[in-house]
C-alpha positions as CSV (number, residue, x, y, z in Angstrom):
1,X,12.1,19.0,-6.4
2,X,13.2,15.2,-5.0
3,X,11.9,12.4,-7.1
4,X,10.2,10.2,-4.8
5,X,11.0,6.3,-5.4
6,X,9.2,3.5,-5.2
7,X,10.3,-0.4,-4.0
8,X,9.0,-3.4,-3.3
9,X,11.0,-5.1,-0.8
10,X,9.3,-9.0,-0.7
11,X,12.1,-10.6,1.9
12,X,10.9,-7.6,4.1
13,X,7.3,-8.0,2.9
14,X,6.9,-4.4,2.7
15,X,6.6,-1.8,0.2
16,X,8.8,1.7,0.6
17,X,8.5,5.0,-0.4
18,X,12.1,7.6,-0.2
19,X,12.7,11.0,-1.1
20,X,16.1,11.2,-1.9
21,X,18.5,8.9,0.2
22,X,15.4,9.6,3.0
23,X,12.9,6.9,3.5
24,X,9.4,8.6,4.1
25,X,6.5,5.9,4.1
26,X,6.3,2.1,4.8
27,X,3.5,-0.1,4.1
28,X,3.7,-3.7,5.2
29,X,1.8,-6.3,4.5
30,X,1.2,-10.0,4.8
31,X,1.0,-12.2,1.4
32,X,-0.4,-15.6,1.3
33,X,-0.6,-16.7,-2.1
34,X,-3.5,-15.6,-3.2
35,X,-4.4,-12.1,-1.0
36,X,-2.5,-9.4,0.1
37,X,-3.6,-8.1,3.8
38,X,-1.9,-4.9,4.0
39,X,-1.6,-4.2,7.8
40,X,0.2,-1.2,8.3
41,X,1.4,2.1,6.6
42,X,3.5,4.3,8.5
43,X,5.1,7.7,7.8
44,X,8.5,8.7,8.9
45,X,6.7,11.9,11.7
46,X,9.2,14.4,10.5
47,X,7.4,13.7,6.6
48,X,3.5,13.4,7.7
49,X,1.2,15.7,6.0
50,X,2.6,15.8,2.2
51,X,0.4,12.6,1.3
52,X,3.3,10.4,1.3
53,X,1.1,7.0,2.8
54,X,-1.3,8.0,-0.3
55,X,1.0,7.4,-3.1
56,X,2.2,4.6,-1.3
57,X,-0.5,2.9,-1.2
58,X,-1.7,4.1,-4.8
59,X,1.6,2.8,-6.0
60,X,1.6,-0.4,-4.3
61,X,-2.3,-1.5,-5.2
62,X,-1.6,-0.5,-8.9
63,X,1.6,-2.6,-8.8
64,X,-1.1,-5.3,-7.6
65,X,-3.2,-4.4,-10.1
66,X,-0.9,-4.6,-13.0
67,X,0.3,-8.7,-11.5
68,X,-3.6,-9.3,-12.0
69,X,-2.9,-12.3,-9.4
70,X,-3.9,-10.9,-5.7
71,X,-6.6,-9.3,-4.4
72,X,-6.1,-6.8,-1.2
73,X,-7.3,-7.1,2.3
74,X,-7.3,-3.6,3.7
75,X,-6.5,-4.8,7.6
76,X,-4.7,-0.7,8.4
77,X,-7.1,2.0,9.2
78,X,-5.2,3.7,6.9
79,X,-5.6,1.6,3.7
80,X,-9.7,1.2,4.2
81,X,-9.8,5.1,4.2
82,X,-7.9,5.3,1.4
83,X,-10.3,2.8,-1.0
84,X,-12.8,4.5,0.6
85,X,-11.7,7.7,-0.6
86,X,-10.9,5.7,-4.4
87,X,-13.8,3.6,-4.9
88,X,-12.5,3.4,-8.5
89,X,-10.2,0.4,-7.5
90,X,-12.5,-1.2,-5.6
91,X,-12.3,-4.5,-7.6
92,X,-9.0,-5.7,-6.7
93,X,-10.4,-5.8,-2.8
94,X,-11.0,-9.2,-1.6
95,X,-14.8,-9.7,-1.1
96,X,-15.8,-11.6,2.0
97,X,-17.0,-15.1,1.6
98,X,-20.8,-15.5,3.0
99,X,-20.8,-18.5,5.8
């Protein structure tokens, strides 16, 4: 089985996902200090349906997690599902301000 690897690419502001020398899943985001709006996850069409977005995006928000600094604003469809789906990590979501 091909180990699946993880980066963070900042100067790209995205985060990868690659089996092998193949990149399978993309998550992008937008960073502004203190929040990170994630705004897209894609998966390379030829590698949708293994749950390749899904570790992505569980990698990425416990790489979050563990910085303790940034909270996450799910913007992609995608990415709300997914907390919805794991309402354990809930608490690094950025809660909206009342007017």
């Amino acid at each position: 089985m091909t180990q699946l690897t993880f980066a963070h690419e900042p100067d790209a502001s995205r985060y990868t996902l690659s089996k092998g020398a193949d990149l399978v899943s993309v998550l992008d985001y937008r960073d502004d200090g203190r929040s990170v709006a994630m705004t897209r996850a894609y998966t390379v069409p030829t590698f949708r349906g293994h749950g390749y977005a899904g570790e992505l995006v569980d990698r990425a928000v416990a790489q979050l997690e563990a910085s303790g600094d940034r909270s996450v604003v799910p913007v992609c469809w995608y990415v709300a599902d997914w907390f919805t789906d794991h309402p354990e990590r809930a608490s690094i979501l950025q809660h909206r301000r009342s007017a």
